[in-house]
N, CA, C and O atoms as a Maestro MAE file, in Angstrom:
{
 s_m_m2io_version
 :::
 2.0.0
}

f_m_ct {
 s_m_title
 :::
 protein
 m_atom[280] {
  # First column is atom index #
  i_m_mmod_type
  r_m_x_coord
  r_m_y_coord
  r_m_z_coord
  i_m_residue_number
  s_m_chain_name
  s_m_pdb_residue_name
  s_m_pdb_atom_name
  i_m_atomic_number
  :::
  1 25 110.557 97.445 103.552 1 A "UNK " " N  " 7
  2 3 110.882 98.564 102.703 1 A "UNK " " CA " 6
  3 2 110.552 98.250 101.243 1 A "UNK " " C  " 6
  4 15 110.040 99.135 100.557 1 A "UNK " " O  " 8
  5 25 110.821 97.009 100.708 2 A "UNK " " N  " 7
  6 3 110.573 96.782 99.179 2 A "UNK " " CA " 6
  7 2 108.830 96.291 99.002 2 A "UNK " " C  " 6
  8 15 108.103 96.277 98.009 2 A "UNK " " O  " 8
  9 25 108.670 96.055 99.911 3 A "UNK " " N  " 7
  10 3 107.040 95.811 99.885 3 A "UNK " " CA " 6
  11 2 106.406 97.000 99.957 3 A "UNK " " C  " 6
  12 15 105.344 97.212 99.373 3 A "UNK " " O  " 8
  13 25 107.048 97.907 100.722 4 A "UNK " " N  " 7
  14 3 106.084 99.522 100.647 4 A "UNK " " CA " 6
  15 2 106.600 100.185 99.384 4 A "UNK " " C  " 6
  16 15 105.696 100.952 99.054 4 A "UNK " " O  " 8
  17 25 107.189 100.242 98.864 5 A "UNK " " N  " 7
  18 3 107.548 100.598 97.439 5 A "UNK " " CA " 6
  19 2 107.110 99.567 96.046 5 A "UNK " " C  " 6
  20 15 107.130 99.670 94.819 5 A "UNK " " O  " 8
  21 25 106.790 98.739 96.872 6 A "UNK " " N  " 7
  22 3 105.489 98.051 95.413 6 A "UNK " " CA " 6
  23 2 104.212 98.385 95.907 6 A "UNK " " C  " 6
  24 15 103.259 98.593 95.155 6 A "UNK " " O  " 8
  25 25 104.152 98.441 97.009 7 A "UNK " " N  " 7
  26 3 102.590 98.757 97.417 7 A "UNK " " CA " 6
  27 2 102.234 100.031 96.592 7 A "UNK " " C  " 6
  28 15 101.182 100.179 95.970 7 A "UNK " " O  " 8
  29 25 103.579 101.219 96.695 8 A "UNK " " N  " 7
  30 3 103.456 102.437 96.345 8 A "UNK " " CA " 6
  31 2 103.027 102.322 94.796 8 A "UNK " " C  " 6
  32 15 102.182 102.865 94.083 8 A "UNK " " O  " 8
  33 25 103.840 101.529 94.661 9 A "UNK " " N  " 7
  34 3 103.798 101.817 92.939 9 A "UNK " " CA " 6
  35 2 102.197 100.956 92.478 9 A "UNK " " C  " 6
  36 15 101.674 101.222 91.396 9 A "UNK " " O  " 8
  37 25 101.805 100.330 93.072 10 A "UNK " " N  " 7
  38 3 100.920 99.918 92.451 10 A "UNK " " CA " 6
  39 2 99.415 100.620 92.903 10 A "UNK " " C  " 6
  40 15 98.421 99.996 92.531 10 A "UNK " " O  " 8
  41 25 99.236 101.653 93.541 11 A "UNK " " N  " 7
  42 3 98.334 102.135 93.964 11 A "UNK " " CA " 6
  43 2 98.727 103.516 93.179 11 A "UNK " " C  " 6
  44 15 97.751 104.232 92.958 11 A "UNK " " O  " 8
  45 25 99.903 103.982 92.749 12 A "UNK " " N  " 7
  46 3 99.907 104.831 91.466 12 A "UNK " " CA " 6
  47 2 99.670 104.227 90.304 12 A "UNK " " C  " 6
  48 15 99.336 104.884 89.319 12 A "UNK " " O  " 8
  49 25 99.798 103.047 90.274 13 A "UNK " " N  " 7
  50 3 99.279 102.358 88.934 13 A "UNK " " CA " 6
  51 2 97.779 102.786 88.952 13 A "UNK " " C  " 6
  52 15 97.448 103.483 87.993 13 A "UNK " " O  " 8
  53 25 96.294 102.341 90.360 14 A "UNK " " N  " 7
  54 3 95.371 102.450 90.077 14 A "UNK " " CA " 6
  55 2 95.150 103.557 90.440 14 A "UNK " " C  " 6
  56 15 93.969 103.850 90.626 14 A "UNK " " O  " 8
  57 25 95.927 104.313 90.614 15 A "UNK " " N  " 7
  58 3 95.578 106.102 91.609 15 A "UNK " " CA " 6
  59 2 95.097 106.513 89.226 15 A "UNK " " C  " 6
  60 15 93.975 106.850 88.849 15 A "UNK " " O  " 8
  61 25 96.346 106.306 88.231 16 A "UNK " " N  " 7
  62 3 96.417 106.821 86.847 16 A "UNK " " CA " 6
  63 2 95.281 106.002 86.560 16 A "UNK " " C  " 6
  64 15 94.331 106.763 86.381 16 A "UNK " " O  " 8
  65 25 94.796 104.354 86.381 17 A "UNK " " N  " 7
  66 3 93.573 103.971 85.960 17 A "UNK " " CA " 6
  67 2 92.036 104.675 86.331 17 A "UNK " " C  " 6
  68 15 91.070 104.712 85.568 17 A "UNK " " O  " 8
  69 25 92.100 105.144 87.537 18 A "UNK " " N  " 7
  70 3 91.213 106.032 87.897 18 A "UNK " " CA " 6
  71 2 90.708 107.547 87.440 18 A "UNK " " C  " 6
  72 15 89.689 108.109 87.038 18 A "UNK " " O  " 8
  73 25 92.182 107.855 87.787 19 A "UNK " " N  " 7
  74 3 91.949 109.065 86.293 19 A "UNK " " CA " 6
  75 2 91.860 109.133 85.328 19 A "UNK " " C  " 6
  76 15 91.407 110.144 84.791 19 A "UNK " " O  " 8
  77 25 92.346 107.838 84.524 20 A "UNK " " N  " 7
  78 3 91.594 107.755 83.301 20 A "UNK " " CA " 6
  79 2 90.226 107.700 83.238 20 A "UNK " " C  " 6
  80 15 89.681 108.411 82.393 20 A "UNK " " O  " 8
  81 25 89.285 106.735 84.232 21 A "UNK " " N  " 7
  82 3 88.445 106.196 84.358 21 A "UNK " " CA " 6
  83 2 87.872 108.094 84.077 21 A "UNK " " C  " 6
  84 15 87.395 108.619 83.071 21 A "UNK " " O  " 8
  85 25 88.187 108.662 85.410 22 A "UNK " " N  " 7
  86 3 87.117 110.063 85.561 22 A "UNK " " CA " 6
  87 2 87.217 111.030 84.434 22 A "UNK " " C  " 6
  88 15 86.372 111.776 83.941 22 A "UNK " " O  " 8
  89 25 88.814 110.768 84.079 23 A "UNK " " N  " 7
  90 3 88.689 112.516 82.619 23 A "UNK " " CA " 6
  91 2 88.114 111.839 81.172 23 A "UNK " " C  " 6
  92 15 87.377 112.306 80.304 23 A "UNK " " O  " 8
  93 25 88.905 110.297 81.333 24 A "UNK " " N  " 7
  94 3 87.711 110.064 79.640 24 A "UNK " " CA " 6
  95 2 86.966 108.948 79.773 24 A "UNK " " C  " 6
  96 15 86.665 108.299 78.772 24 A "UNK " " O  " 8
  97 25 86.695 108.692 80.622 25 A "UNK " " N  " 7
  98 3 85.766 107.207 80.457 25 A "UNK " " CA " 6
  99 2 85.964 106.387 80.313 25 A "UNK " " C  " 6
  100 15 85.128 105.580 79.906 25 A "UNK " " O  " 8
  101 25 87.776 105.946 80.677 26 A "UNK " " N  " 7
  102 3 87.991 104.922 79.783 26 A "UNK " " CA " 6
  103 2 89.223 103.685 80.696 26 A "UNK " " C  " 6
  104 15 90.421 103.902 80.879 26 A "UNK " " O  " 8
  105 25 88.455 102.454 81.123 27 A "UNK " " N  " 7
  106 3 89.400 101.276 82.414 27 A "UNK " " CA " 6
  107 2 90.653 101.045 81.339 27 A "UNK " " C  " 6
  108 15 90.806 100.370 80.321 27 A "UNK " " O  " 8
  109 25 91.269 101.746 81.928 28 A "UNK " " N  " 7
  110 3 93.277 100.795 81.080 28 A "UNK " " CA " 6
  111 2 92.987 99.353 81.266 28 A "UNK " " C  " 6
  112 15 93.093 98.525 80.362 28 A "UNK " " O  " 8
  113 25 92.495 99.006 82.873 29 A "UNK " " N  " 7
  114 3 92.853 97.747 83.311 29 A "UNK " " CA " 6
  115 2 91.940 96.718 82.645 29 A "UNK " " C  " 6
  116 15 92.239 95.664 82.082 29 A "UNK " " O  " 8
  117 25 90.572 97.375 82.884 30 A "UNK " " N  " 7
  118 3 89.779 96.101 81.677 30 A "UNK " " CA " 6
  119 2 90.014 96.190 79.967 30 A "UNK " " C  " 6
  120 15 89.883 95.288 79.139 30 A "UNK " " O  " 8
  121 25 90.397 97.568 79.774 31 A "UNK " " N  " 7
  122 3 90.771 96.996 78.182 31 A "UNK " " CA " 6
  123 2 91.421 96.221 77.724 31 A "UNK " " C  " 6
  124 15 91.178 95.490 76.764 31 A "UNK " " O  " 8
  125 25 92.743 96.321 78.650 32 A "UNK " " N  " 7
  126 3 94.220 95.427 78.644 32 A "UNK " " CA " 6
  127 2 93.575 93.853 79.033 32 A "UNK " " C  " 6
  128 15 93.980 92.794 78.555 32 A "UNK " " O  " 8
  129 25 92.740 93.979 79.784 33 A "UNK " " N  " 7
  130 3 92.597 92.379 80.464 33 A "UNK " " CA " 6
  131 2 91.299 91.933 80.132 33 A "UNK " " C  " 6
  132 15 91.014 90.905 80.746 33 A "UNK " " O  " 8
  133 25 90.101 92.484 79.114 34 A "UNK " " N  " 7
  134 3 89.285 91.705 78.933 34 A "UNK " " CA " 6
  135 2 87.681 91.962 79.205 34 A "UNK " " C  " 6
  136 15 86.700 91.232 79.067 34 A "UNK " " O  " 8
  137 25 87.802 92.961 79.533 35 A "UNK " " N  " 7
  138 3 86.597 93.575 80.278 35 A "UNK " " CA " 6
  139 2 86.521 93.713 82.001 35 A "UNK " " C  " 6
  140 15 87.168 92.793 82.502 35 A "UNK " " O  " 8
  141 25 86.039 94.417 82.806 36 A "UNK " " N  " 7
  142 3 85.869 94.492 84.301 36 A "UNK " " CA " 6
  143 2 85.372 93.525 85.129 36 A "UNK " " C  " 6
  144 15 85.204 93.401 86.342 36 A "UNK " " O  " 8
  145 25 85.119 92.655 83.820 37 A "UNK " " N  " 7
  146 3 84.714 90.771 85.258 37 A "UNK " " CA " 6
  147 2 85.491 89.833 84.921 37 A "UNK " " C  " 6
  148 15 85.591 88.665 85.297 37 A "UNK " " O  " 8
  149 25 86.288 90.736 83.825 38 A "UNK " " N  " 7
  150 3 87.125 89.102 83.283 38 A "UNK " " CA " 6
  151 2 88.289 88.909 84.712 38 A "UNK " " C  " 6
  152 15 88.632 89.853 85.423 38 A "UNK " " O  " 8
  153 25 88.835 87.218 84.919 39 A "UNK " " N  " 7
  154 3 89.396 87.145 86.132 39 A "UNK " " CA " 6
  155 2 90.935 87.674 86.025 39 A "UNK " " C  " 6
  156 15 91.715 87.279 86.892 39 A "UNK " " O  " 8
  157 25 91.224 88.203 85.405 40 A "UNK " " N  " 7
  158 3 92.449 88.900 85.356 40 A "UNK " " CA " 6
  159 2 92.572 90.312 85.885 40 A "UNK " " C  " 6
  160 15 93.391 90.831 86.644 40 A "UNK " " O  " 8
  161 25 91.504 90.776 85.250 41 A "UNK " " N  " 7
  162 3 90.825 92.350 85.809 41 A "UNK " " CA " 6
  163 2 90.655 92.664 87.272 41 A "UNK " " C  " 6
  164 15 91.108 93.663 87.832 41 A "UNK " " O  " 8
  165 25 89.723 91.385 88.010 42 A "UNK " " N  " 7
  166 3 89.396 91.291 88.750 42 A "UNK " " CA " 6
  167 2 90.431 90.902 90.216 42 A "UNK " " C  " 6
  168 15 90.081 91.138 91.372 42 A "UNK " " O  " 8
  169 25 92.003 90.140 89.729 43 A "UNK " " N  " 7
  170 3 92.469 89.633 90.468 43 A "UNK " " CA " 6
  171 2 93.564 91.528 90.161 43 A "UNK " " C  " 6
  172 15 93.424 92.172 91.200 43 A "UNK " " O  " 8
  173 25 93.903 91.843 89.759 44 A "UNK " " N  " 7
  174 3 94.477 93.481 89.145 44 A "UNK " " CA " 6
  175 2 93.770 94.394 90.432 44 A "UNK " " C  " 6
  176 15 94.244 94.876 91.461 44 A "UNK " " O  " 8
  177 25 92.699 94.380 89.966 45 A "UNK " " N  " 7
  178 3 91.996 95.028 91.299 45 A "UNK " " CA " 6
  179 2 92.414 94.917 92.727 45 A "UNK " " C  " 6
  180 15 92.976 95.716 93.476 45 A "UNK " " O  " 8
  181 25 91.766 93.102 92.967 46 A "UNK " " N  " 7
  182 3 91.964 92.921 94.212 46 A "UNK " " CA " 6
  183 2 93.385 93.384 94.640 46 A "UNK " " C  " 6
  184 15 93.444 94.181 95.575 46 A "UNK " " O  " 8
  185 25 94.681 92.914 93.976 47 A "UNK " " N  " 7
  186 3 95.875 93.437 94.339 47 A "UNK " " CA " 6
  187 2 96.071 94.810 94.778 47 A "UNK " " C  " 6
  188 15 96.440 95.163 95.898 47 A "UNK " " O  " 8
  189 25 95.737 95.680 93.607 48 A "UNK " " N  " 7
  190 3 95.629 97.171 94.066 48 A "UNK " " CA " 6
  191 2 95.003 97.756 95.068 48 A "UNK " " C  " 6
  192 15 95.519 98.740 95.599 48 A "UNK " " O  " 8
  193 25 93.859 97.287 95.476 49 A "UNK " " N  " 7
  194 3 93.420 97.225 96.649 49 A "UNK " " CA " 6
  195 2 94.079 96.936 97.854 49 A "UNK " " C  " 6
  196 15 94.353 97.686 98.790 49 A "UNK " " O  " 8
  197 25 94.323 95.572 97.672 50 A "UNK " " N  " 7
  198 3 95.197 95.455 99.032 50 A "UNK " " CA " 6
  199 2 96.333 96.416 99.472 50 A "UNK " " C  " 6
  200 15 96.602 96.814 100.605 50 A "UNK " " O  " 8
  201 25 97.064 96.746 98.021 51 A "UNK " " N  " 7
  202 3 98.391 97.247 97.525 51 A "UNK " " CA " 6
  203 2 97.965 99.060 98.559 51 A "UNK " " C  " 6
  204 15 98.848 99.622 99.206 51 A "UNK " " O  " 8
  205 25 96.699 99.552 98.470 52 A "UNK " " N  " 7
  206 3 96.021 100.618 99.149 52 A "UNK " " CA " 6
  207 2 95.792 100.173 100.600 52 A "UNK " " C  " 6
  208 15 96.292 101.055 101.298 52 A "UNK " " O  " 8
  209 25 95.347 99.359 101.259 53 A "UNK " " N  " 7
  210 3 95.384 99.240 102.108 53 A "UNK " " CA " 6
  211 2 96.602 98.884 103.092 53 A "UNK " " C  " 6
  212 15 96.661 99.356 104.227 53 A "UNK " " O  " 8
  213 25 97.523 98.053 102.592 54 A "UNK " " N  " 7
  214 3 98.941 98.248 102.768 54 A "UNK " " CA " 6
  215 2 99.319 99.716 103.278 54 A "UNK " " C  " 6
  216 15 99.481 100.005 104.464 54 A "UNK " " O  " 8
  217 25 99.452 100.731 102.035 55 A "UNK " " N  " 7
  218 3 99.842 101.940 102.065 55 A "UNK " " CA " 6
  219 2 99.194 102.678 103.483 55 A "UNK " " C  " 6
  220 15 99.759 103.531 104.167 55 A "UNK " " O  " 8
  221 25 98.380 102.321 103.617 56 A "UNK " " N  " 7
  222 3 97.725 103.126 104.803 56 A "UNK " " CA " 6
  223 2 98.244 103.377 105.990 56 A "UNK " " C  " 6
  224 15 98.192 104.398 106.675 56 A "UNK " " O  " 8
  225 25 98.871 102.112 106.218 57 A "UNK " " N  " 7
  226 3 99.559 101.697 107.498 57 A "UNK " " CA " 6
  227 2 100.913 102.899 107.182 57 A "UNK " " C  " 6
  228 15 101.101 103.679 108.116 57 A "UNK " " O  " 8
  229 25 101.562 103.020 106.304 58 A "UNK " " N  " 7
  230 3 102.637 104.007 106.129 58 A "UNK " " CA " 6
  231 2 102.350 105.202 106.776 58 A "UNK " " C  " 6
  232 15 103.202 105.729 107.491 58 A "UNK " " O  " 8
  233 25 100.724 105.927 106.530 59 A "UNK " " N  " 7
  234 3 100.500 107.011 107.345 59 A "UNK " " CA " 6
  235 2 100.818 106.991 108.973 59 A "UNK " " C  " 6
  236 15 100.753 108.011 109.659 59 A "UNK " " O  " 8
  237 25 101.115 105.898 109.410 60 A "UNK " " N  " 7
  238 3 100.740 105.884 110.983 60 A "UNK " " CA " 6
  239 2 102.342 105.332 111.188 60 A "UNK " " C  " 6
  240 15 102.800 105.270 112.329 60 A "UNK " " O  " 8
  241 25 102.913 105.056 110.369 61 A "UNK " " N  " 7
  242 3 104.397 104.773 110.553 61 A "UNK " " CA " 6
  243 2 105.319 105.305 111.214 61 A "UNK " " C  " 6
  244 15 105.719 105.892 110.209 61 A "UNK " " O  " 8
  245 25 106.332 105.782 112.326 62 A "UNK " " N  " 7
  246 3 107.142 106.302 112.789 62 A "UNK " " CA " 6
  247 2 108.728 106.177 111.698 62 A "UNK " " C  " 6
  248 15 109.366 105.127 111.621 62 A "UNK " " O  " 8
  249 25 109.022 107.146 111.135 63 A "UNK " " N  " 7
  250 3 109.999 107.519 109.861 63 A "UNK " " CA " 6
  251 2 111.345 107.657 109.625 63 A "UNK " " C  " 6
  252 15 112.045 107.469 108.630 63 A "UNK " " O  " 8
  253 25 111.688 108.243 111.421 64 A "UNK " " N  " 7
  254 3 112.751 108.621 111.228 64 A "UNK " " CA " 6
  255 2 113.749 107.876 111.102 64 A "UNK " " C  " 6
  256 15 113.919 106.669 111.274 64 A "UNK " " O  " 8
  257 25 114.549 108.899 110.710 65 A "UNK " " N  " 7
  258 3 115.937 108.014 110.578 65 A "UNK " " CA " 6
  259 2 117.144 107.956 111.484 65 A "UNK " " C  " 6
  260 15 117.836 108.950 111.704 65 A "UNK " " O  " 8
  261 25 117.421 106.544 112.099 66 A "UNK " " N  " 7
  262 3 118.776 106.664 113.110 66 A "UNK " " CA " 6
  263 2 119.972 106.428 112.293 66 A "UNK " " C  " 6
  264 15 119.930 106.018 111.133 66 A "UNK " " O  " 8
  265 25 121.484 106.820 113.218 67 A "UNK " " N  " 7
  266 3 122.439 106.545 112.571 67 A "UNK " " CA " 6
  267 2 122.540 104.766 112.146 67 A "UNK " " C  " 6
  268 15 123.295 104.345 111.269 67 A "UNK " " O  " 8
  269 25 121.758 104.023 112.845 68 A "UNK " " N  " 7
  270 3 121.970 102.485 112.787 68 A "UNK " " CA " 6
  271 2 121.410 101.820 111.560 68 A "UNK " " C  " 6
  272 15 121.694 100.699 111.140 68 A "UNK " " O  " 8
  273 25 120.453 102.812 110.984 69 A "UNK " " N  " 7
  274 3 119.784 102.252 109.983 69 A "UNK " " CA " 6
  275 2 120.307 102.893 108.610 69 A "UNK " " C  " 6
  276 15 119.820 102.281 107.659 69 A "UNK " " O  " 8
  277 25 120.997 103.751 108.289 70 A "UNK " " N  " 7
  278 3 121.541 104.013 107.571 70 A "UNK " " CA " 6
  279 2 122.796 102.959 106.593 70 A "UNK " " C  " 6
  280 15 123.436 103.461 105.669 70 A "UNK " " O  " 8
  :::
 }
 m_bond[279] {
  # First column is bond index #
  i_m_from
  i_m_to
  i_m_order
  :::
  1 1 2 1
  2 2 3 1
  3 3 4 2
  4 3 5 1
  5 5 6 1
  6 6 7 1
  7 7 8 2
  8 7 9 1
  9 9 10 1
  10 10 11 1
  11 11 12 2
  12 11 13 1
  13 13 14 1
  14 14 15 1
  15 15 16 2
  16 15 17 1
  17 17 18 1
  18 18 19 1
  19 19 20 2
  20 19 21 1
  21 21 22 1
  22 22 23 1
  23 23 24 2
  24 23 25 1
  25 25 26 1
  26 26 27 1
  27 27 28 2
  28 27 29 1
  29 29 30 1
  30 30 31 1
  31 31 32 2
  32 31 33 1
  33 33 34 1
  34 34 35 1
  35 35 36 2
  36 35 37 1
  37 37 38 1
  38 38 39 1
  39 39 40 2
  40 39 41 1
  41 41 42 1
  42 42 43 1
  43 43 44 2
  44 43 45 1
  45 45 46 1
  46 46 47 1
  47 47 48 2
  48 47 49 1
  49 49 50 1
  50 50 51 1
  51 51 52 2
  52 51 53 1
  53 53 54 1
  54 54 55 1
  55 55 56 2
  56 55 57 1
  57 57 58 1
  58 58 59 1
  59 59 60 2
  60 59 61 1
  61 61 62 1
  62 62 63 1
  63 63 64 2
  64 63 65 1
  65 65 66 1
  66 66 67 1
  67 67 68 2
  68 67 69 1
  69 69 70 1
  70 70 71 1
  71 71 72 2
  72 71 73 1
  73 73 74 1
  74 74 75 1
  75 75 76 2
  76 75 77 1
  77 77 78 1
  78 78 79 1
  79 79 80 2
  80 79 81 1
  81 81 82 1
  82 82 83 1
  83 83 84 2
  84 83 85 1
  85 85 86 1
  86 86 87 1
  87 87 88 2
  88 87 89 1
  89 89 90 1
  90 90 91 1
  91 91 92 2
  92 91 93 1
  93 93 94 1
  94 94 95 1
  95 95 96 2
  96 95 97 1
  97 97 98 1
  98 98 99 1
  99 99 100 2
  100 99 101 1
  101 101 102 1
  102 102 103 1
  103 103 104 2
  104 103 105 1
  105 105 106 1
  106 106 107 1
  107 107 108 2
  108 107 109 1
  109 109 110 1
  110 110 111 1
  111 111 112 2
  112 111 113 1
  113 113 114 1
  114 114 115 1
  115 115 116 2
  116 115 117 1
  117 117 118 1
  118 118 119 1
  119 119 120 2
  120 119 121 1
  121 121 122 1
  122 122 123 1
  123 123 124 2
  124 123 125 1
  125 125 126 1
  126 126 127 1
  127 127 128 2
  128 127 129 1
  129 129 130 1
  130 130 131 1
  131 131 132 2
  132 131 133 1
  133 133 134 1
  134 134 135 1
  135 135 136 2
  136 135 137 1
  137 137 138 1
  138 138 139 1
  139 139 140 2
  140 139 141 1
  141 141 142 1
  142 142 143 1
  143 143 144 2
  144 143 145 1
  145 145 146 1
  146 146 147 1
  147 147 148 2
  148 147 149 1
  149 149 150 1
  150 150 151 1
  151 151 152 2
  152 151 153 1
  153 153 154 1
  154 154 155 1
  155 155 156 2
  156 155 157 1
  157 157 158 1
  158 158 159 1
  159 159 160 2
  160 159 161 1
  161 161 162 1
  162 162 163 1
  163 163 164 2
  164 163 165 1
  165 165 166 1
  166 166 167 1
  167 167 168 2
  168 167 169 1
  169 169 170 1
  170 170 171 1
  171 171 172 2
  172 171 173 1
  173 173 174 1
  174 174 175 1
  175 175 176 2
  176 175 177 1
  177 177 178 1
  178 178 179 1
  179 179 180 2
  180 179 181 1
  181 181 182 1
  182 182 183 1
  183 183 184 2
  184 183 185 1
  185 185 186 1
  186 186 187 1
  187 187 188 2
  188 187 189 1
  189 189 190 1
  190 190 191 1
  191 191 192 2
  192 191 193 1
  193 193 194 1
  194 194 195 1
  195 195 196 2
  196 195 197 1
  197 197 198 1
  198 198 199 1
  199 199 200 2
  200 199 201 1
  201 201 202 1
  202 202 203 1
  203 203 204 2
  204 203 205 1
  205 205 206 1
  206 206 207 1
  207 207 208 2
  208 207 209 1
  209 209 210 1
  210 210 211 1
  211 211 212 2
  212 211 213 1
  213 213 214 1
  214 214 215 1
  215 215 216 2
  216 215 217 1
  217 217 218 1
  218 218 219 1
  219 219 220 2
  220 219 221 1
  221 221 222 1
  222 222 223 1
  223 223 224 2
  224 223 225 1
  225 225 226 1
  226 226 227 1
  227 227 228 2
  228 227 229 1
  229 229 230 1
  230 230 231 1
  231 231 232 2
  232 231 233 1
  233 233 234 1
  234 234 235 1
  235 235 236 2
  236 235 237 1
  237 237 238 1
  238 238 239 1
  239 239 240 2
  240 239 241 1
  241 241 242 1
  242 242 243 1
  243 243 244 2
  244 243 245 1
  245 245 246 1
  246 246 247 1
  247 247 248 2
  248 247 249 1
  249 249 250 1
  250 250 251 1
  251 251 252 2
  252 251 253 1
  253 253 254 1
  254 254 255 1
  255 255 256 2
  256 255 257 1
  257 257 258 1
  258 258 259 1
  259 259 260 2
  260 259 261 1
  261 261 262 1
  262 262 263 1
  263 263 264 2
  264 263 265 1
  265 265 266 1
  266 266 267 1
  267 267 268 2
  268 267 269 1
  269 269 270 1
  270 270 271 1
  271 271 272 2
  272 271 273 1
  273 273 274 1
  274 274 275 1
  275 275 276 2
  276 275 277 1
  277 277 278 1
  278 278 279 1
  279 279 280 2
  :::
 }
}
């Protein structure tokens, strides 16, 4: 549960870098870190990435809720 809620949040982190990227042209993540090859940028990425592929598995998840898990 706390791993799918960082996964979440960090794929809204790059879901907003992206839209920056498309409405003005402009990487949050490489400005903040150095340019788009610097290894900070690059390891930002890879995370978010994974952090997306993670999320995926949520689509195929069974959700509901029993009284036991409450």
């Amino acid at each position: 549960m706390v791993w799918d809620r960082i996964a979440l949040a960090l794929v809204i982190i790059g879901a907003l870098n992206w839209g920056a990227i498309g409405l003005f042209g402009f990487d949050v993540v490489a400005f903040i870190c150095g340019g788009q090859m610097a290894v900070l940028s690059r390891i930002i990425y890879s995370v978010v990435g994974i952090a997306g592929l993670w999320c995926v598995s949520l689509l195929f998840r069974d959700n509901t809720v029993t009284e036991a898990s409450v």
